[in-house]
N, CA, C and O atoms as CSV, one atom per row, in Angstrom:
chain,resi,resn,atom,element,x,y,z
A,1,UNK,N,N,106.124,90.881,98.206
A,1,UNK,CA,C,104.869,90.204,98.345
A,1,UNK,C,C,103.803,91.222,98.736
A,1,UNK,O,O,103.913,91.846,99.791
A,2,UNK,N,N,102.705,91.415,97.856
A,2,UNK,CA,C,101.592,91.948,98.255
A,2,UNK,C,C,100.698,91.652,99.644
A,2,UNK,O,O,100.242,90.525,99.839
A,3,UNK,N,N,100.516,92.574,100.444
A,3,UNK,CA,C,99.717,91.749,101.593
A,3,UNK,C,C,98.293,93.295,102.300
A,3,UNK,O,O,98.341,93.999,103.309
A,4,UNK,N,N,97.328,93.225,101.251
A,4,UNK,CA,C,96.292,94.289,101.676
A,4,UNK,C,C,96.742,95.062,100.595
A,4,UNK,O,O,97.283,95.002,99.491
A,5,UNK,N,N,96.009,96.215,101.877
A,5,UNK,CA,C,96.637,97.978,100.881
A,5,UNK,C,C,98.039,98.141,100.978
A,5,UNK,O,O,98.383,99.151,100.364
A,6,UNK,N,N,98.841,97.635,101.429
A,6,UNK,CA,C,100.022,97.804,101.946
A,6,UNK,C,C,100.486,97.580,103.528
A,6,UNK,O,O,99.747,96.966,104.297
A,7,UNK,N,N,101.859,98.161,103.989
A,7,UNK,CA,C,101.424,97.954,105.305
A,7,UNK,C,C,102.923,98.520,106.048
A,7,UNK,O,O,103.911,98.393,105.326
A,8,UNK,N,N,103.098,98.985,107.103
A,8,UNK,CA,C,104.123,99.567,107.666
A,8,UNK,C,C,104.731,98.517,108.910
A,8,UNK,O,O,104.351,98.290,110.059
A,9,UNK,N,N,105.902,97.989,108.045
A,9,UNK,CA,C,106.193,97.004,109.142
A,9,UNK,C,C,105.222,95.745,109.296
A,9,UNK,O,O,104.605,95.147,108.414
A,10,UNK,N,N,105.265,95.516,110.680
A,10,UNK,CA,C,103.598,94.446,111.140
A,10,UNK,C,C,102.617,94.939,110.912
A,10,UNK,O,O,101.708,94.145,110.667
A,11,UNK,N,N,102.294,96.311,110.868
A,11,UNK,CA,C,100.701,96.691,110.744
A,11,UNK,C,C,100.310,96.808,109.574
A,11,UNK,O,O,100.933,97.626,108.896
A,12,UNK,N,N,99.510,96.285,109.111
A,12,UNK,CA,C,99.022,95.856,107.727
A,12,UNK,C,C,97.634,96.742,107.752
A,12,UNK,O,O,96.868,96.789,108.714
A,13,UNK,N,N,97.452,97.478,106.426
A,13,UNK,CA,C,96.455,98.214,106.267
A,13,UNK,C,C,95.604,97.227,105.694
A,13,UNK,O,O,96.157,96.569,104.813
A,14,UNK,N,N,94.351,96.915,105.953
A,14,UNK,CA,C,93.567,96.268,105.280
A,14,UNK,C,C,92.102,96.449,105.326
A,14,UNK,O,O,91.581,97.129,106.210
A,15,UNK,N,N,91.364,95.811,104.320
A,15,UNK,CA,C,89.825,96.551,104.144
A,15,UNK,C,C,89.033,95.802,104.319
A,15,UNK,O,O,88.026,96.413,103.962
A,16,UNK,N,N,88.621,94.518,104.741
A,16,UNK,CA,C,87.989,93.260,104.703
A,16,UNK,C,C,86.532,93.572,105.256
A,16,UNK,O,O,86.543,94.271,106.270
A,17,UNK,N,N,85.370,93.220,104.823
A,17,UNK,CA,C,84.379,93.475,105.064
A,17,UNK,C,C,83.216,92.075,104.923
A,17,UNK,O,O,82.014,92.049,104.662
A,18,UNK,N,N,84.311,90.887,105.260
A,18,UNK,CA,C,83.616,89.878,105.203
A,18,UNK,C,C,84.491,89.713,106.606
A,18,UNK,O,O,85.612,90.005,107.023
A,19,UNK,N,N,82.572,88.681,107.345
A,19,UNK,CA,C,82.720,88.486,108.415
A,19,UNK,C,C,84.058,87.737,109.060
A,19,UNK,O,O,84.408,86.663,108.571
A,20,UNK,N,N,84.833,88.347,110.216
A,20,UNK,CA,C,84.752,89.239,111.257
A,20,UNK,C,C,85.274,90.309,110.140
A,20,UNK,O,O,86.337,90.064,109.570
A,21,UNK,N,N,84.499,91.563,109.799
A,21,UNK,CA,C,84.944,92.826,110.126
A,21,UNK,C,C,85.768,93.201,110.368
A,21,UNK,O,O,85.882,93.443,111.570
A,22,UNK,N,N,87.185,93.605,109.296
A,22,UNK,CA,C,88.264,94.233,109.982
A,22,UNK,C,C,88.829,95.479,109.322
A,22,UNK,O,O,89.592,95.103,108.432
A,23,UNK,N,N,88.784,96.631,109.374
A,23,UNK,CA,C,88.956,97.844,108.491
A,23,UNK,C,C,90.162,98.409,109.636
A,23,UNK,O,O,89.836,98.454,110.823
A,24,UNK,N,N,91.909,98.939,109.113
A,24,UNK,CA,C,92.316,99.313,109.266
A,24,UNK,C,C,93.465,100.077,107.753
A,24,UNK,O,O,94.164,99.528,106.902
A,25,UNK,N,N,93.203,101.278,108.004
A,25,UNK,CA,C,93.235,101.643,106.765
A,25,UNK,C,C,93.836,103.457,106.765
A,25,UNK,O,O,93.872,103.923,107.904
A,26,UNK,N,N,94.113,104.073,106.056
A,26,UNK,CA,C,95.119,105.574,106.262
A,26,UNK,C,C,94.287,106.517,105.650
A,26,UNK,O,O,93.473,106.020,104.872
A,27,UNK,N,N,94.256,107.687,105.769
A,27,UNK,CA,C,93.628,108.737,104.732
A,27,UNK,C,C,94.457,110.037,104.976
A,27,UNK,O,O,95.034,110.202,106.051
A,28,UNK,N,N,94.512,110.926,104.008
A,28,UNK,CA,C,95.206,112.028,104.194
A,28,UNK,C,C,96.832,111.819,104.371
A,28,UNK,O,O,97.689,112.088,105.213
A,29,UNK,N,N,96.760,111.250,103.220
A,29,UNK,CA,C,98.672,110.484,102.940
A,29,UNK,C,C,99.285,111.811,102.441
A,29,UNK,O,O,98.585,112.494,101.693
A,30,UNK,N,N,100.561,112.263,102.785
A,30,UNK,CA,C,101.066,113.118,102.110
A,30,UNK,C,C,102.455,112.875,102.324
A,30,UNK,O,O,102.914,112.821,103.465
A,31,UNK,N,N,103.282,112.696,101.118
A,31,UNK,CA,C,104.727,112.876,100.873
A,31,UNK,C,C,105.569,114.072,100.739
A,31,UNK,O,O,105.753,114.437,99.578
A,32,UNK,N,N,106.130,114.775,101.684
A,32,UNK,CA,C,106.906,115.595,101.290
A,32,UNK,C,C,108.538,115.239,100.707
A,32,UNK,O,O,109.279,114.502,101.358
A,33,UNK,N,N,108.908,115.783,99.579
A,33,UNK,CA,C,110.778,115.389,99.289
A,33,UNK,C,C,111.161,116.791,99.281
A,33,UNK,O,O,110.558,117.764,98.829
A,34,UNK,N,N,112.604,116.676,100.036
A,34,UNK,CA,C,112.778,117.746,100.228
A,34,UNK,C,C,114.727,117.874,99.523
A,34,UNK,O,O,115.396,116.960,100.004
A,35,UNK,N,N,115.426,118.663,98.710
A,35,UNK,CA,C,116.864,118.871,98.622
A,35,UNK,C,C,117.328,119.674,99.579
A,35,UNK,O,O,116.618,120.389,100.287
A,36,UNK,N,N,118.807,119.564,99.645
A,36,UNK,CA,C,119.806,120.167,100.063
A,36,UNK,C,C,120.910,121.293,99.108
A,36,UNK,O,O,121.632,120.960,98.168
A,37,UNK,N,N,120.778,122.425,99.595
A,37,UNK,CA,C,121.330,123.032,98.909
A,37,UNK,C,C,122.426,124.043,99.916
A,37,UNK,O,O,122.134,124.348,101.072
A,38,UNK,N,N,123.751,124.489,99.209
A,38,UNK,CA,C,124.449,125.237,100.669
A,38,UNK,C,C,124.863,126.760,99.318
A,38,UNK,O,O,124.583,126.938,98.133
A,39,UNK,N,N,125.408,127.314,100.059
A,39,UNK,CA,C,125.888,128.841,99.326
A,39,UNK,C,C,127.178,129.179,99.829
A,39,UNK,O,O,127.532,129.130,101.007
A,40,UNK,N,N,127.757,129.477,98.979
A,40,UNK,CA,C,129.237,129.580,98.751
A,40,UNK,C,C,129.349,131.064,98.608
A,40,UNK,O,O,128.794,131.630,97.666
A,41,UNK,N,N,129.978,131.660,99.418
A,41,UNK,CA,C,129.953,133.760,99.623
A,41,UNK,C,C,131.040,133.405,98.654
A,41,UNK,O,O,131.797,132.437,98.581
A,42,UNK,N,N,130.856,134.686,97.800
A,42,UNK,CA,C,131.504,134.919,96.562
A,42,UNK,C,C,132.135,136.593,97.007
A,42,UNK,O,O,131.170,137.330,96.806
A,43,UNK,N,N,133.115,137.306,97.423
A,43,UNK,CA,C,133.212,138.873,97.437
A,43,UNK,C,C,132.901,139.775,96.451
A,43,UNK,O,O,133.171,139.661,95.256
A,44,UNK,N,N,132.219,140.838,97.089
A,44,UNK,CA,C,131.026,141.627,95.725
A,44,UNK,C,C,130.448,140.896,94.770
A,44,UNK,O,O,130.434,141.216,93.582
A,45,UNK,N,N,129.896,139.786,95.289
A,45,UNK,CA,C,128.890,139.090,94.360
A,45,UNK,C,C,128.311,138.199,94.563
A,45,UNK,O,O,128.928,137.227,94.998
A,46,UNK,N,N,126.933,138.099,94.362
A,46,UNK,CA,C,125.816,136.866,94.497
A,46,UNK,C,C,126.608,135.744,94.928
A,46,UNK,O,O,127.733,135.474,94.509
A,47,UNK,N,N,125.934,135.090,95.815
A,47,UNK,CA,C,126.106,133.878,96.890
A,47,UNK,C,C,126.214,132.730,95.340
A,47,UNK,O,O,125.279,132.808,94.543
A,48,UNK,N,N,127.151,131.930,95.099
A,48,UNK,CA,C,126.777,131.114,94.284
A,48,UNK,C,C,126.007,129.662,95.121
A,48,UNK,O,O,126.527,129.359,96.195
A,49,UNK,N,N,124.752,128.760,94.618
A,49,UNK,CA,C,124.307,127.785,95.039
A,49,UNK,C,C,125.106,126.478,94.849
A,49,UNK,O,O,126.041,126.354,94.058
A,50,UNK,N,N,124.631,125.524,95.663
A,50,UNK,CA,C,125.562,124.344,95.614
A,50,UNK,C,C,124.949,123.264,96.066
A,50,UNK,O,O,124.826,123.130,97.283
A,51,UNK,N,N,124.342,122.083,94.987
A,51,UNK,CA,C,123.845,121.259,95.114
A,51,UNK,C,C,124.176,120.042,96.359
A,51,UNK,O,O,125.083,119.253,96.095
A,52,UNK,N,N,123.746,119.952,97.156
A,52,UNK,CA,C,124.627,118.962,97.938
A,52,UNK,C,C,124.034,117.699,97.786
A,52,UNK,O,O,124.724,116.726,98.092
A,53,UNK,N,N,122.600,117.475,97.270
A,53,UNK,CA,C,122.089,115.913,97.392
A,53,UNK,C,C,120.842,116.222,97.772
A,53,UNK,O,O,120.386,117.352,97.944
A,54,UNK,N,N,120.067,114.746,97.953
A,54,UNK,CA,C,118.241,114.732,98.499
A,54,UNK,C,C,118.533,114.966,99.798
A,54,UNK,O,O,119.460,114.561,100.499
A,55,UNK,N,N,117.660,115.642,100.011
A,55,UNK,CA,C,116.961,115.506,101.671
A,55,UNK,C,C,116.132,114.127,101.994
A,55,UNK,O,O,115.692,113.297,101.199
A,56,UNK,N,N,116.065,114.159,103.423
A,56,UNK,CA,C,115.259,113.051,103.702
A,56,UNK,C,C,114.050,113.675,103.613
A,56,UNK,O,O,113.638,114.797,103.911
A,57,UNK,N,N,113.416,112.359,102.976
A,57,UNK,CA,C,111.377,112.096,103.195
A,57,UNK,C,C,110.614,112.299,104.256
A,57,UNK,O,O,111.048,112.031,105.377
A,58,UNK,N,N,109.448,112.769,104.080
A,58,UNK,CA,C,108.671,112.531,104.978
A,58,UNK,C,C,107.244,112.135,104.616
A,58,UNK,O,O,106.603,112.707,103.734
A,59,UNK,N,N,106.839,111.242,105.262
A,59,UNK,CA,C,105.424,110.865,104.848
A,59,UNK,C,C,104.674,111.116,106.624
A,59,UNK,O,O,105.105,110.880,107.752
A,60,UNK,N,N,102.950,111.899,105.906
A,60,UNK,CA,C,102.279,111.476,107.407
A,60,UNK,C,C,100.965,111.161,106.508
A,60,UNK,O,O,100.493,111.353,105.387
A,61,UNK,N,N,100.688,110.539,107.776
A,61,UNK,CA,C,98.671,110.277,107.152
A,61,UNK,C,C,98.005,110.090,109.106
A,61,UNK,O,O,98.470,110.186,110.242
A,62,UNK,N,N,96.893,109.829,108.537
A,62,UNK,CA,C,95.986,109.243,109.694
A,62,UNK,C,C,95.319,108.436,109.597
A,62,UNK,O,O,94.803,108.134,108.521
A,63,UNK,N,N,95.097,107.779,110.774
A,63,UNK,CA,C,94.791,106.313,110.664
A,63,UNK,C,C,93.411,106.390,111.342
A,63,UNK,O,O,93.270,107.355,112.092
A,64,UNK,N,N,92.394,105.572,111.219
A,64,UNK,CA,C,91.103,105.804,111.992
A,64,UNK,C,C,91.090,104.273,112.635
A,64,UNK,O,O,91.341,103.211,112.066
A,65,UNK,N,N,90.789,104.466,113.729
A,65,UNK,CA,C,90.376,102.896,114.397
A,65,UNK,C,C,89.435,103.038,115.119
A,65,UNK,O,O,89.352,103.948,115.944
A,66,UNK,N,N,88.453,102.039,114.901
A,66,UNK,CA,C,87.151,101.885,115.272
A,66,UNK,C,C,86.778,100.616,115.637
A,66,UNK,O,O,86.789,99.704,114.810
A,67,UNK,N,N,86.450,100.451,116.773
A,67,UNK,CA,C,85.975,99.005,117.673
A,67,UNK,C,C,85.061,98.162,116.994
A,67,UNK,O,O,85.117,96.933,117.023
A,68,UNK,N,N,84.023,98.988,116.241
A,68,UNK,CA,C,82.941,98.802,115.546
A,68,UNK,C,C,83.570,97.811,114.275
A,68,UNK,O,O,83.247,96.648,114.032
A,69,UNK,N,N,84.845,98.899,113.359
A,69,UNK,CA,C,85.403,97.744,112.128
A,69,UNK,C,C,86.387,96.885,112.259
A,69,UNK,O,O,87.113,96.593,111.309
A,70,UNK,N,N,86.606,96.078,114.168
A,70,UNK,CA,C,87.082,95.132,114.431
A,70,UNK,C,C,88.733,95.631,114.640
A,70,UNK,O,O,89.761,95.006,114.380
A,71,UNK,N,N,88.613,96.534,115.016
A,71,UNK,CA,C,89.831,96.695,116.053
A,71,UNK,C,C,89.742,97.382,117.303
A,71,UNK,O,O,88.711,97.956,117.655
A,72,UNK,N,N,90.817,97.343,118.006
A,72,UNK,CA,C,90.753,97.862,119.545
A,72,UNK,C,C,91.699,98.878,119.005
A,72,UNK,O,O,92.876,98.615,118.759
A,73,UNK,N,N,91.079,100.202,118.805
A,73,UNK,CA,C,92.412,101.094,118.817
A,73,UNK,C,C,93.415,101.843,119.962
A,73,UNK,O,O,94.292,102.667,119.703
A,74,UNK,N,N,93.057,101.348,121.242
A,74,UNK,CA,C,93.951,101.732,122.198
A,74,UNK,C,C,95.119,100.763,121.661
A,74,UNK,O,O,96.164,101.178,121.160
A,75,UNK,N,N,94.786,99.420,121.839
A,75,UNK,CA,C,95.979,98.623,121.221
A,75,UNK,C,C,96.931,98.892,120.075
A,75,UNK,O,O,98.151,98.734,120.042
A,76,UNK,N,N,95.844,99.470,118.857
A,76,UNK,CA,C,96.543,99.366,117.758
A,76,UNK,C,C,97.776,101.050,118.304
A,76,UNK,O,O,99.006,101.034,118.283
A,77,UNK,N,N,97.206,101.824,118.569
A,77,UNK,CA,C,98.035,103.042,118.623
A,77,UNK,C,C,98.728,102.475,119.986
A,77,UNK,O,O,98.882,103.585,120.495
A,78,UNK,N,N,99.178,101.718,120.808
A,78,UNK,CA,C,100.227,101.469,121.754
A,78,UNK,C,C,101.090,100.496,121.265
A,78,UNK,O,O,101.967,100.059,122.009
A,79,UNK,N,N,100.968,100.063,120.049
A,79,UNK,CA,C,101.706,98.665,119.282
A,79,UNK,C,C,102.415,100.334,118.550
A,79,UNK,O,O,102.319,101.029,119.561
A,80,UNK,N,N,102.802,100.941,117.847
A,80,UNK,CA,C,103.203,102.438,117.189
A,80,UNK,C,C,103.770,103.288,118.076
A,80,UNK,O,O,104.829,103.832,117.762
A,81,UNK,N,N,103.213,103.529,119.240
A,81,UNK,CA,C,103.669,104.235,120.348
A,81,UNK,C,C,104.763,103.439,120.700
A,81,UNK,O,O,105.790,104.083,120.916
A,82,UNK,N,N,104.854,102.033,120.839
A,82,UNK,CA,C,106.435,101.427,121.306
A,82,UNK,C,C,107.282,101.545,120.404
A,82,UNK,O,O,108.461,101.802,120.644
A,83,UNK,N,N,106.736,101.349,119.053
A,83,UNK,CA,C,108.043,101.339,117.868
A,83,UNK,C,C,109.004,102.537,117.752
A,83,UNK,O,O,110.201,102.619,117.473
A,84,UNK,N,N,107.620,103.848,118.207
A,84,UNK,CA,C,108.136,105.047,118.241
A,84,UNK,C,C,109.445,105.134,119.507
A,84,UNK,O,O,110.621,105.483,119.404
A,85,UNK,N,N,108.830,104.766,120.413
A,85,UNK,CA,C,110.006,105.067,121.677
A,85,UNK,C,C,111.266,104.333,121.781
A,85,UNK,O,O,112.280,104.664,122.397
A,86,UNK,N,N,111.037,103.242,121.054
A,86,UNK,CA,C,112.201,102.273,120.888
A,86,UNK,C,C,113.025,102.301,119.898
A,86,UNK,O,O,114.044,101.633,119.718
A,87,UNK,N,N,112.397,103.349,119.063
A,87,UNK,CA,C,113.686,103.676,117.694
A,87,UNK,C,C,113.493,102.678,116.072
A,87,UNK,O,O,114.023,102.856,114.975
A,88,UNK,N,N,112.502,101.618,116.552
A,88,UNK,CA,C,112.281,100.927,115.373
A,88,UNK,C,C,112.380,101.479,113.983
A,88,UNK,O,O,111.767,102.509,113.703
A,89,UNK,N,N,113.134,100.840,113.073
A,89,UNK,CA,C,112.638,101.455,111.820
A,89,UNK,C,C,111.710,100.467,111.020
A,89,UNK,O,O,111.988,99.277,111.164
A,90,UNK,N,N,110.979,100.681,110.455
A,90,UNK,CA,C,109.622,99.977,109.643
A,90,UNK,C,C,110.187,100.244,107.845
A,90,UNK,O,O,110.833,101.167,107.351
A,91,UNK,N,N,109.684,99.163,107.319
A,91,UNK,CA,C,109.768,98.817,105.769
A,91,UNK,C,C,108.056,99.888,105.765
A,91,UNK,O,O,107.246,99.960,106.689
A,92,UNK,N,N,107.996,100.485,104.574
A,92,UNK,CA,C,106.772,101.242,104.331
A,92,UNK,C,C,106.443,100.884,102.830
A,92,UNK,O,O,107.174,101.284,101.923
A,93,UNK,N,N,105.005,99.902,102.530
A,93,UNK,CA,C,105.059,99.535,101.078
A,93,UNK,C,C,103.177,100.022,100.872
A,93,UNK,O,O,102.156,99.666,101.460
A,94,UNK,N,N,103.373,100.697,100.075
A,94,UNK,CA,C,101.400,100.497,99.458
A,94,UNK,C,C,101.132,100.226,98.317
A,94,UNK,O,O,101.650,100.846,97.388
A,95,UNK,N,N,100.214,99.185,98.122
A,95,UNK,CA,C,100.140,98.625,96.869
A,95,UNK,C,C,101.232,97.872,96.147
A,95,UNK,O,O,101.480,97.941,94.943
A,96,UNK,N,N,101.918,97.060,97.167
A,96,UNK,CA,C,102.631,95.797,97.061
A,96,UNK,C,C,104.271,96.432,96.498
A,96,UNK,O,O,105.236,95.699,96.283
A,97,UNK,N,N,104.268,98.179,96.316
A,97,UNK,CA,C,105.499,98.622,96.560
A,97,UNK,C,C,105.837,99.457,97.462
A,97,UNK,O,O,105.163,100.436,97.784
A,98,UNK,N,N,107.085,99.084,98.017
A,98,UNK,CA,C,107.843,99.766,99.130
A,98,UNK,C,C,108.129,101.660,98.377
A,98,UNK,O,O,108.286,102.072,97.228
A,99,UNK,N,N,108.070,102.392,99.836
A,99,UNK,CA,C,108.128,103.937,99.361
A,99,UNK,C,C,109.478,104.365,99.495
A,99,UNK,O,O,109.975,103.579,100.302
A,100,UNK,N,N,110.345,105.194,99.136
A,100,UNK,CA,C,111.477,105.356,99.702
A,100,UNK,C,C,112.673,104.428,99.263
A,100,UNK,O,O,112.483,103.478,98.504
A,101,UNK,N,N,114.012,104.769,99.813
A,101,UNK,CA,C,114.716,103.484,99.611
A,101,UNK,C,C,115.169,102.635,100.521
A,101,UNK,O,O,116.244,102.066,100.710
A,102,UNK,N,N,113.929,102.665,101.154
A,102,UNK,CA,C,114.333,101.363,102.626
A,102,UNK,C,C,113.318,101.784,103.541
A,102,UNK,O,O,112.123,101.919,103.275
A,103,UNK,N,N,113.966,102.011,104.804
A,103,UNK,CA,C,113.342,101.934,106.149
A,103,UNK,C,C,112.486,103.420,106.258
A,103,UNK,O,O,112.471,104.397,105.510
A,104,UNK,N,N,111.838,103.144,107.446
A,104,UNK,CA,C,111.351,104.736,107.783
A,104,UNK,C,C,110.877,104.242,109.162
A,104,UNK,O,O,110.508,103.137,109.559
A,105,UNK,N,N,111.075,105.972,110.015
A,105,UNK,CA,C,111.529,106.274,111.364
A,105,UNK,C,C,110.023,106.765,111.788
A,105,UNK,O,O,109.821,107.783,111.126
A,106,UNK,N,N,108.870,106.484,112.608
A,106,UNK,CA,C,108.321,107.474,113.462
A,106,UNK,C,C,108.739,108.513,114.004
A,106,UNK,O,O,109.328,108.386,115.077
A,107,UNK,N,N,108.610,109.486,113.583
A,107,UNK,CA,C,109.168,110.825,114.666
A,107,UNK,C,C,108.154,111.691,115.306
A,107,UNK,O,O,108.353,112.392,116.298
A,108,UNK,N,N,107.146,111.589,114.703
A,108,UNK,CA,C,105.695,112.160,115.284
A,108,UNK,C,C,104.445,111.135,115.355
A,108,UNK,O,O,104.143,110.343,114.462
A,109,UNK,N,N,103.670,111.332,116.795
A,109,UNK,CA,C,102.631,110.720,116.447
A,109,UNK,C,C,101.770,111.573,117.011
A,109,UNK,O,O,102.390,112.496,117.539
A,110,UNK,N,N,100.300,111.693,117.162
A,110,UNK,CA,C,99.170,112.546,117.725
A,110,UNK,C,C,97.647,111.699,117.663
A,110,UNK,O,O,96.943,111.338,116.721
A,111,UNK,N,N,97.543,111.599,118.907
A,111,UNK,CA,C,96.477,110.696,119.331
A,111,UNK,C,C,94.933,111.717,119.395
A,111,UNK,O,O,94.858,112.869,119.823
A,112,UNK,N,N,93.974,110.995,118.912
A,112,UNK,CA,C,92.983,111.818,119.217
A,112,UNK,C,C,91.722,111.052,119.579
A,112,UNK,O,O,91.150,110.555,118.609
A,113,UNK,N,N,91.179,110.855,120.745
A,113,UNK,CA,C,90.098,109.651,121.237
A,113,UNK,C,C,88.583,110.446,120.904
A,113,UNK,O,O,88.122,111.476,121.397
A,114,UNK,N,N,88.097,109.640,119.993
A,114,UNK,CA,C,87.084,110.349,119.587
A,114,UNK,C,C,85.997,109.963,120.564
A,114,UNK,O,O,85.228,110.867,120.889
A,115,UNK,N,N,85.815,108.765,121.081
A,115,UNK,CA,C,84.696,108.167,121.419
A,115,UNK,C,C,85.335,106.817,122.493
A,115,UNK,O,O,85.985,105.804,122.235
A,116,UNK,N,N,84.809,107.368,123.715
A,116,UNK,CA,C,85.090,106.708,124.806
A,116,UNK,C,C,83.497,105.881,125.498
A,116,UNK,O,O,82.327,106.249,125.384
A,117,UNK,N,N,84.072,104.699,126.195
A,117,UNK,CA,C,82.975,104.068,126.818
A,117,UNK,C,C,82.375,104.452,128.123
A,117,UNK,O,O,83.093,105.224,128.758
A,118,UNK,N,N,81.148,104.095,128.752
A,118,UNK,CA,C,81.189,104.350,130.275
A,118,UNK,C,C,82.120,104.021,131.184
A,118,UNK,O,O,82.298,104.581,132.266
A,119,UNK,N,N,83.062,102.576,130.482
A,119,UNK,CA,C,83.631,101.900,131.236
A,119,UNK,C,C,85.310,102.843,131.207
A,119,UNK,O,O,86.265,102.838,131.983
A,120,UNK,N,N,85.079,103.448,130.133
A,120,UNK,CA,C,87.044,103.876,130.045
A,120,UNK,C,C,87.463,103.027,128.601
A,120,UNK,O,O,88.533,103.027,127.991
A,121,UNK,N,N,86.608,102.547,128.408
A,121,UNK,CA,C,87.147,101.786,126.815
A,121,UNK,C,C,87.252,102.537,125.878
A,121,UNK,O,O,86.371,103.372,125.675
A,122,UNK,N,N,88.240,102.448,125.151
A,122,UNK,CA,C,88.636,103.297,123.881
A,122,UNK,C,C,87.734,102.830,122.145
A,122,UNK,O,O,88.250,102.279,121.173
A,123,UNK,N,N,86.724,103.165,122.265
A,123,UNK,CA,C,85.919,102.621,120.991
A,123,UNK,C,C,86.094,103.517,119.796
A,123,UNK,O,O,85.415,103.179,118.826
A,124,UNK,N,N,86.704,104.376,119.672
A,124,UNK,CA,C,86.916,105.071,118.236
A,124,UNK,C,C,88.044,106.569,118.551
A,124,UNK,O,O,87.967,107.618,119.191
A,125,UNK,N,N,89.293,105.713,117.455
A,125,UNK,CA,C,90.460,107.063,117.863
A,125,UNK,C,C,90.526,107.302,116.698
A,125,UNK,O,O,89.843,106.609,115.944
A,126,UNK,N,N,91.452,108.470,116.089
A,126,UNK,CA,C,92.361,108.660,115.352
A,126,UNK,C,C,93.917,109.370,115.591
A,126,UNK,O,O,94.244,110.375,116.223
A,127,UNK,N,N,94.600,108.527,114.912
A,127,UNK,CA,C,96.001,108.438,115.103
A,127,UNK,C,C,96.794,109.301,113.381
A,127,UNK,O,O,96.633,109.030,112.191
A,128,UNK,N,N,97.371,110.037,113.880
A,128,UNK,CA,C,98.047,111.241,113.060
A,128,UNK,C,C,99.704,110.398,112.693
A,128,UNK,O,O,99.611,109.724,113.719
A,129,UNK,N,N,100.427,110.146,112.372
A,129,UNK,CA,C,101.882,109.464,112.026
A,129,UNK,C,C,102.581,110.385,110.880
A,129,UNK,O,O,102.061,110.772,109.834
A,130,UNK,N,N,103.637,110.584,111.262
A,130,UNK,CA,C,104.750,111.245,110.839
A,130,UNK,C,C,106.206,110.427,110.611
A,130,UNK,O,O,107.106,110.211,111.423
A,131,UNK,N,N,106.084,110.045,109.146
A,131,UNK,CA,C,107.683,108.869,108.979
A,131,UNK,C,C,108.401,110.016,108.780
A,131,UNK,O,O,107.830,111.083,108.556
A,132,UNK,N,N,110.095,109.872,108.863
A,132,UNK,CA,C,111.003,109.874,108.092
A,132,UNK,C,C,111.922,108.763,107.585
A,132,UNK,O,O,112.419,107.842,108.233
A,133,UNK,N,N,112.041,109.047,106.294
A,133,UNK,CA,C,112.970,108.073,105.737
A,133,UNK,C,C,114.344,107.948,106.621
A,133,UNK,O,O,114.884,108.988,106.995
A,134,UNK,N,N,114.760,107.013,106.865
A,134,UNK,CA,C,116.082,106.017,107.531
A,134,UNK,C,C,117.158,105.607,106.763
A,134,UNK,O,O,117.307,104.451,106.368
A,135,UNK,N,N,117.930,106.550,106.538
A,135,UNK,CA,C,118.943,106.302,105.495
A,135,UNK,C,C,120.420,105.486,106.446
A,135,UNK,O,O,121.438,105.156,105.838
């Protein structure tokens, strides 16, 4: 089922710009795939190679949250920060298809508070995310 731009788990990327205002959304997506390969010592002669299979995936992007396009991003990056510490694995789909062949793991995240209130309120972050695929 299609739901937005896609969406990781519960958090749904979406672009809505009819009133209330809600823009949560990724930029700077990048997939790395990576193989496995091992070497077999051969005596007096070149290492022969040896296919062993895929490596696991990795996807990161960044996320921008802004108070202004109707989110609280202290919230949104402490709803990610628990999934992370708790081991969750997340379904990862954009554009109504899933990436990978299943789940994927937080293993990195990096917070960056762009714009703070007088009060201590968090009005504009960006959040850095690092999946690996969950085999």
């Amino acid at each position: 089922m299609k739901i937005g731009l896609g969406a990781l788990g519960d958090v749904v990327f979406i672009s809505s710009f009819k009133m209330p205002i809600k823009v949560r959304t990724f930029q700077d997506f990048q997939r790395d795939s990576t193989s496995r390969w091992g070497s077999n010592e051969i005596h007096l002669q070149k290492p022969r190679s040896q296919f062993l299979g895929p490596g696991l995936d990795t996807i990161t992007f960044t996320m921008i949250l802004d108070a202004g396009l109707g989110m609280n991003p202290r919230k949104e990056m402490e709803k990610l920060l628990e999934y992370q510490r708790a081991g969750k694995v997340l379904l990862l789909q954009i554009g109504g298809k899933g990436l990978g062949r299943g789940k994927w793991k937080i293993t990195n995240m990096n917070q960056s508070w762009d714009r703070v209130d007088r009060e201590g309120n968090l009005i504009k972050a960006a959040l850095s995310v690092t999946l690996e695929e969950y085999v």
